[in-house]
C-alpha positions in Angstrom: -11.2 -3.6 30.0 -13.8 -1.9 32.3 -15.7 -0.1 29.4 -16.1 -3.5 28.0 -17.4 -5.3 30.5 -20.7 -4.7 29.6 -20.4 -5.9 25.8 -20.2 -9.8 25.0 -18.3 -9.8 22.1 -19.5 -13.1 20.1 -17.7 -15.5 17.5 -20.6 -17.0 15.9 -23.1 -14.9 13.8 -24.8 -17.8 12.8 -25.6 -19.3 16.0 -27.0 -15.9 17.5 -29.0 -15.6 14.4 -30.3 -18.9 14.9 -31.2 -18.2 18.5 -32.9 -14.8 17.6 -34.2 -15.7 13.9 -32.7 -13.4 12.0 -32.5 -13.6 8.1 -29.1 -15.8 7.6 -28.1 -16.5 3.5 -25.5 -18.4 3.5 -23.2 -17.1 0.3 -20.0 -20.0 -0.1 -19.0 -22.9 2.3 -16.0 -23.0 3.8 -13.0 -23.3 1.5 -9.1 -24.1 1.7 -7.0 -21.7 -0.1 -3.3 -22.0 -1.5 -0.5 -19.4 -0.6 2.5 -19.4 -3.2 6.1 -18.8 -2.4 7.8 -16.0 -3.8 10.6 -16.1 -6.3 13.7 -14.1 -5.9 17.9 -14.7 -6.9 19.4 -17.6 -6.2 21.8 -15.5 -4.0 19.2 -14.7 -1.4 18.0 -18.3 -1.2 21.6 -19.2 0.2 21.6 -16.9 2.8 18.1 -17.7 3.7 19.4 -21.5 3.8 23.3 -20.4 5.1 22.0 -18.1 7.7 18.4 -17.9 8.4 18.7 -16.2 12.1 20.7 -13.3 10.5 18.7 -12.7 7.1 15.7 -13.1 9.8 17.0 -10.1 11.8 17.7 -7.9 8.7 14.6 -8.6 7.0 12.1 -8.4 10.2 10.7 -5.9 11.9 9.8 -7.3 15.1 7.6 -5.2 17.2 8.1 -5.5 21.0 10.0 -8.6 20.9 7.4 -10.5 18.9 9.8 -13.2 17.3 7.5 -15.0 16.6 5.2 -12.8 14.5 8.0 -12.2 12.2 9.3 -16.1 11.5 5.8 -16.3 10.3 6.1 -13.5 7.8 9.0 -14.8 6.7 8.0 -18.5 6.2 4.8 -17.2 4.4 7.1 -15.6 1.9 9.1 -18.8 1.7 7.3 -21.3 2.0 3.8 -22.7 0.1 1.6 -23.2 2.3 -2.5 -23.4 2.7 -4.9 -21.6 5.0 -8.9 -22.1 5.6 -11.9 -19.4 4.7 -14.6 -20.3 6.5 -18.4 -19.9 5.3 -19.3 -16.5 3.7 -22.8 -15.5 4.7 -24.8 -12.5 4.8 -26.9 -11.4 8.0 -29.8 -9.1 8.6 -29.4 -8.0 11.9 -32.3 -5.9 13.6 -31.5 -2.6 15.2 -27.6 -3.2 15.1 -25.2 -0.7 15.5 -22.0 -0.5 13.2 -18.7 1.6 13.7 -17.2 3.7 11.1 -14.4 1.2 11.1 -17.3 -1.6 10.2 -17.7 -3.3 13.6 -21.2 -4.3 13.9 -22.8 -4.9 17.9 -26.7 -5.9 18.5 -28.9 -3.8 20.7 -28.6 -6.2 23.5 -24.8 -5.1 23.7 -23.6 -8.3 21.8 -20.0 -7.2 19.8 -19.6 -9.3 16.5 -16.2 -10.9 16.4 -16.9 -11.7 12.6 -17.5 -7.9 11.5 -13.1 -7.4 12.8 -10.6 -8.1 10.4 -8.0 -6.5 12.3 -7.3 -8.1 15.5 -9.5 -7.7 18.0 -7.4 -6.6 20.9 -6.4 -3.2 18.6 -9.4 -3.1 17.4 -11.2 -2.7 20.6 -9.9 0.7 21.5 -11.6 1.8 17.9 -14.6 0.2 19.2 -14.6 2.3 22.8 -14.0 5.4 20.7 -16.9 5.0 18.5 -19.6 3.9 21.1 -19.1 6.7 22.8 -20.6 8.9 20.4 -24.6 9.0 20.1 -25.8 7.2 17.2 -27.5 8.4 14.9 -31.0 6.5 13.7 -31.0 4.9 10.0 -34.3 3.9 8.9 -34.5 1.1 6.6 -32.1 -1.5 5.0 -28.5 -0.8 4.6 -25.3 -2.6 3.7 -22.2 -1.3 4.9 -18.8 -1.1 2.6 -16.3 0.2 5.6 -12.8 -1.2 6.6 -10.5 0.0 9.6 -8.7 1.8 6.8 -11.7 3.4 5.3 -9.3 6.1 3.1 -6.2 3.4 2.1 -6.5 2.1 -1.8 -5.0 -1.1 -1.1 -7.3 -2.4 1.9 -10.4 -0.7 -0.4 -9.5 -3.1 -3.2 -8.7 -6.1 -1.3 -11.0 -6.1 1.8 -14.2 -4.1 0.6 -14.8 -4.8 -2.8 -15.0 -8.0 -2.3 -18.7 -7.6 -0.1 -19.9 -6.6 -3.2 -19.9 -10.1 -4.4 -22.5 -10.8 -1.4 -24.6 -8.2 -2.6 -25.9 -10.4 -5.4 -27.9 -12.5 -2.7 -29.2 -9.6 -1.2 -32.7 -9.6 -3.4 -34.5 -6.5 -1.7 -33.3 -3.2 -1.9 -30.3 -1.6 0.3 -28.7 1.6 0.6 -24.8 1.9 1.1 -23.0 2.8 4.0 -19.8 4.5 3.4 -16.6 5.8 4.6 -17.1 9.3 6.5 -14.8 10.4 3.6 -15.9 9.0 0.4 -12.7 9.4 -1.9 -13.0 9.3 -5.5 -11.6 6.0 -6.5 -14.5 4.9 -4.1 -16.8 6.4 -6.1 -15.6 5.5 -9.5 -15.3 1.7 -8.0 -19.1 2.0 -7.4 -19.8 3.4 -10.8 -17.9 0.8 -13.0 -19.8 -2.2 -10.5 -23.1 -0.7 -11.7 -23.8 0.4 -8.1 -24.0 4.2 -8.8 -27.7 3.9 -8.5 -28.2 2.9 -4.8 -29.0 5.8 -2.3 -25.3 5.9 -0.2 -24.8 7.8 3.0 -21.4 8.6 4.8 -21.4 6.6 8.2 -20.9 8.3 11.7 -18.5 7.3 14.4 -21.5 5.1 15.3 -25.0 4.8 13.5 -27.5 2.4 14.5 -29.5 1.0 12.0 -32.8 -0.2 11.5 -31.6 -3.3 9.2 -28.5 -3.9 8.7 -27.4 -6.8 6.1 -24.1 -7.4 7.7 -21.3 -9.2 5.1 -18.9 -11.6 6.1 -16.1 -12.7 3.4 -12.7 -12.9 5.4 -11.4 -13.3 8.5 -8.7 -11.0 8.5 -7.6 -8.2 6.3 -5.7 -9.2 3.0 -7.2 -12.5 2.7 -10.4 -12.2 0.1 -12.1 -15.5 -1.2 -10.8 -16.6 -4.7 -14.7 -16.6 -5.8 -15.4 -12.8 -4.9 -12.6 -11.3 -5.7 -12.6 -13.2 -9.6 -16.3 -11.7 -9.9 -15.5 -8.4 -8.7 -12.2 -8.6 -10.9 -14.3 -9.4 -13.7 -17.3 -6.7 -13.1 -14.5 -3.7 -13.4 -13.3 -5.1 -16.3 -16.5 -4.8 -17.9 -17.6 -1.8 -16.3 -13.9 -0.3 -18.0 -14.6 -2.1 -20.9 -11.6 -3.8 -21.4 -10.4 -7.7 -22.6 -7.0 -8.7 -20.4 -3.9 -9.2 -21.9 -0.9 -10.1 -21.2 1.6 -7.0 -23.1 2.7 -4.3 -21.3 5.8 -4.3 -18.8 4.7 -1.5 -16.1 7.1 0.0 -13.3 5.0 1.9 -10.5 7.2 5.0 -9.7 6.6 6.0 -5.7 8.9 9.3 -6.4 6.1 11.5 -5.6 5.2 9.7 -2.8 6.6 7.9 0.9 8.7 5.0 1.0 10.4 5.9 -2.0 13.0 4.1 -4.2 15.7 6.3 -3.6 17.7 5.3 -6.2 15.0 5.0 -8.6 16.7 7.0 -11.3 19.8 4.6 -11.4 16.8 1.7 -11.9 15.3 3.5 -14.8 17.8 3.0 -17.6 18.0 -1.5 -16.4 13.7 -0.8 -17.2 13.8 1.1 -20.3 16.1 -1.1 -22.1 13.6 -3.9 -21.1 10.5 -2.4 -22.3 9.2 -0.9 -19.1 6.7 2.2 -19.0 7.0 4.4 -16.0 4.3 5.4 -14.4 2.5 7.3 -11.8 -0.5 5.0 -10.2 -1.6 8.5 -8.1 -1.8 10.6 -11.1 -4.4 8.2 -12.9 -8.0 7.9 -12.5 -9.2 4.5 -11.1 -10.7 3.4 -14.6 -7.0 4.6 -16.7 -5.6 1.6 -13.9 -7.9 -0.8 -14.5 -7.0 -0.1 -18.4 -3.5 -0.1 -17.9 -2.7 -3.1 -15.5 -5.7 -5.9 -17.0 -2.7 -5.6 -20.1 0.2 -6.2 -17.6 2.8 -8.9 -18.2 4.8 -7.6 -15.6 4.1 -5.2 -12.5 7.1 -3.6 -10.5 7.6 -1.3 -7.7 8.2 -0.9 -4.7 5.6 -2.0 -1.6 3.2 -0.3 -1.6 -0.9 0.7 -2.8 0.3 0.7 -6.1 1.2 -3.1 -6.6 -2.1 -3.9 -5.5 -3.1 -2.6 -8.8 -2.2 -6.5 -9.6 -5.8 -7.0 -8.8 -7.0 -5.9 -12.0 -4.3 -8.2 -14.1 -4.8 -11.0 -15.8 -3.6 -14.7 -14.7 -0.1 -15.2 -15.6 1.2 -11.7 -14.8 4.3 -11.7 -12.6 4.5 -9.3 -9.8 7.8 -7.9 -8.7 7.9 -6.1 -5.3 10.8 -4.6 -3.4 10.7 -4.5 0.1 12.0 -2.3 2.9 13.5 -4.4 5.4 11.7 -2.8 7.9 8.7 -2.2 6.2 7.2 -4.7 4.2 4.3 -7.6 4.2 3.3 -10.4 2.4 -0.3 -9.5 0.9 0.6 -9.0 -2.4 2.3 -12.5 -2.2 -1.0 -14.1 -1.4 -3.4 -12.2 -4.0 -0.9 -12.9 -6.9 -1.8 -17.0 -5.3 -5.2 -16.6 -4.8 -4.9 -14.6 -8.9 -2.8 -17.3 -10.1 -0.1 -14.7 -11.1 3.6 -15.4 -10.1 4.9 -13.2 -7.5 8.6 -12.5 -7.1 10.9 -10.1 -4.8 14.0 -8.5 -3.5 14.7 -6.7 -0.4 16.6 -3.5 -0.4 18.3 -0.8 2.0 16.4 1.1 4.5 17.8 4.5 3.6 17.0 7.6 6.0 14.5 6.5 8.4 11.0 6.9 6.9 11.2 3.7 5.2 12.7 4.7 2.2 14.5 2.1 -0.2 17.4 1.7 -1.8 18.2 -1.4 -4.3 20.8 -2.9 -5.4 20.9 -2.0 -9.1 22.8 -5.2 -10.4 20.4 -7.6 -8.0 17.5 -5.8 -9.8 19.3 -6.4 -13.1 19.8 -10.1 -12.6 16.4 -10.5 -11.2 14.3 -8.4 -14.1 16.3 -10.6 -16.7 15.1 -14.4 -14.7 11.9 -13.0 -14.9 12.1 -11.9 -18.3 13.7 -15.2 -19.4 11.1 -17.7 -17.6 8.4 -15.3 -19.4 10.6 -16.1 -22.9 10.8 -19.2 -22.0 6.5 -19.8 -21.7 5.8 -18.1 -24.7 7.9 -20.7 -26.6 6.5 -23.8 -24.8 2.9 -22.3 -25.7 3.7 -21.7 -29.2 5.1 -25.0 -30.0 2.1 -26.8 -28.0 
């Protein structure tokens, strides 16, 4: 804690921008968003009700005794509940610096709190890592697109794109500040959002910048605003040139990849027969996926980057997800809320110590065919209304 001692980290943007009078737009107020429950067999609801303490401790992975942390998971997969966004703004701050991970400081030493979606006790050692570098100078205005996982798909999707939203009430020009490793869905993402024209630079450990139009949209990672991420939604749609539908039934194979579905080839047959393609997320370019999933009915797969390919579907898809007892989280639960799609799951077997899965192949049966019925079931009730 010594190497901190001489930063203030700050909660309020707003306030220090009102004490130094710095450029503050204020972009949405704050806003109350829903969180759905997720659907899953009958079976498993029992022995959630039966035996909570022992589906808690084979469905939790608790991390140094942290009981706590994991009840939460679990009610947030259970049970509908609400949480609060506060304001969205955007702040020019003079002379700030930023690390590669996004965390923005003033030149007076001044950390702000609101630039952290990861929790700020991790994310402090990033921060002493960074500032120890010298940073380099950046003349002009810039507006940073970084994350603490600057190379993951998933927290590109849900926690960056986003701040382009933002960038609408920016009415001067900016240059971008990227990853240190721009990857190509990155670069596609910018191209289909019409952004492919701004001048973009790869960030340092830690830059300090002349302006810096500093974004604020969520408070923690995995929890966009419904606003931003509908626009952005709706921008790579157009930049793919696609209408959404609701069509095509899509399994995301992970058998290239880690944290497979062991068993995946026993699962294939139950998919087929249901109308299921098979495909490879990885192997596609980000536009083929925005193609692909904005006709989804129905997403499945395992957890993982691929299911968050559900940003790009339509209202009304359902999401099926399984899980790795030890290894799983509820954010695709919440964007398939915040999406108004219908999010539904089944926990498997950890198999072999890198989080690999394996599933019960008649669970997955009965649950593909509830999902498939309810969907049968809302195509008749819409045709006869």
């Amino acid at each position: 804690m010594s190497a901190l001692s001489s930063w203030n980290v700050v909660a309020s943007t707003r306030t220090l921008a009102h004490e130094r009078s710095w450029k503050y737009t204020s972009c949405g107020p704050a806003v109350r968003q829903w969180r759905c429950p997720s659907g899953t067999l009958k079976s498993v609801m029992r022995e959630v009700l039966r035996h909570p303490r022992i589906f808690y401790e084979k469905h939790c992975r608790v991390e140094k005794g942290d009981t706590e942390q994991a009840l939460r998971q679990l009610s947030r997969l259970y049970c509908p509940s609400s949480y609060e966004l506060p304001e969205s703004f955007c702040c020019e701050v003079p002379n700030a610096h930023i690390t590669d991970q996004g965390t923005v400081s003033t030149e007076t030493r001044e950390v702000l709190l609101e630039s952290q979606l990861e929790n700020w006790q991790r994310a402090r050692l990033d921060f002493l890592r960074s500032v120890r570098h010298s940073p380099a100078f950046l003349s002009g205005r810039w507006f940073p697109l970084l994350t603490f996982y600057p190379k993951n798909y998933a927290h590109w999707l849900m926690d960056v794109l986003p701040l382009v939203a933002l960038l609408e009430q920016v009415k001067s020009e900016v240059s971008l500040l990227m990853p240190a490793v721009v990857r190509p869905f990155q670069r596609e993402s910018l191209q289909l959002l019409g952004l492919a024209h701004l001048p973009m630079r790869v960030t340092d450990p830690f830059v300090q910048v002349e302006n810096l139009i500093f974004p604020h949209s969520a408070i923690y990672s995995g929890v966009p605003r419904r606003e931003h991420l509908i626009k952005v939604q709706k921008r790579l749609w157009k930049g793919a040139g696609v209408e959404p539908r609701l069509q095509k039934r899509i399994f995301i194979s992970r058998s290239g990849s880690e944290r497979r579905l062991v068993n995946e080839s026993e699962l294939e047959p139950l998919l087929r027969e249901r109308g299921f393609e098979i495909i490879h997320a990885e192997k596609l370019s980000l536009t083929e996926q925005i193609r692909l999933f904005s006709q989804a009915q129905i997403i499945a797969g395992a957890h993982g980057a691929g299911i968050m390919n559900q940003l790009f579907a339509p209202q009304g898809t359902d999401i099926i997800e399984f899980f790795n007892p030890l290894f799983w989280h509820e954010n695709n639960v919440r964007i398939a809320g915040i999406l108004h799609q219908r999010h539904w799951h089944l926990f498997g077997r950890d198999v072999g110590g890198r989080f690999d899965t394996a599933v019960d192949v008649k669970q997955c049966r009965k649950l593909l065919d509830l999902v498939l019925e309810m969907k049968a079931d809302e195509t008749a009730l819409s045709n006869q209304a």
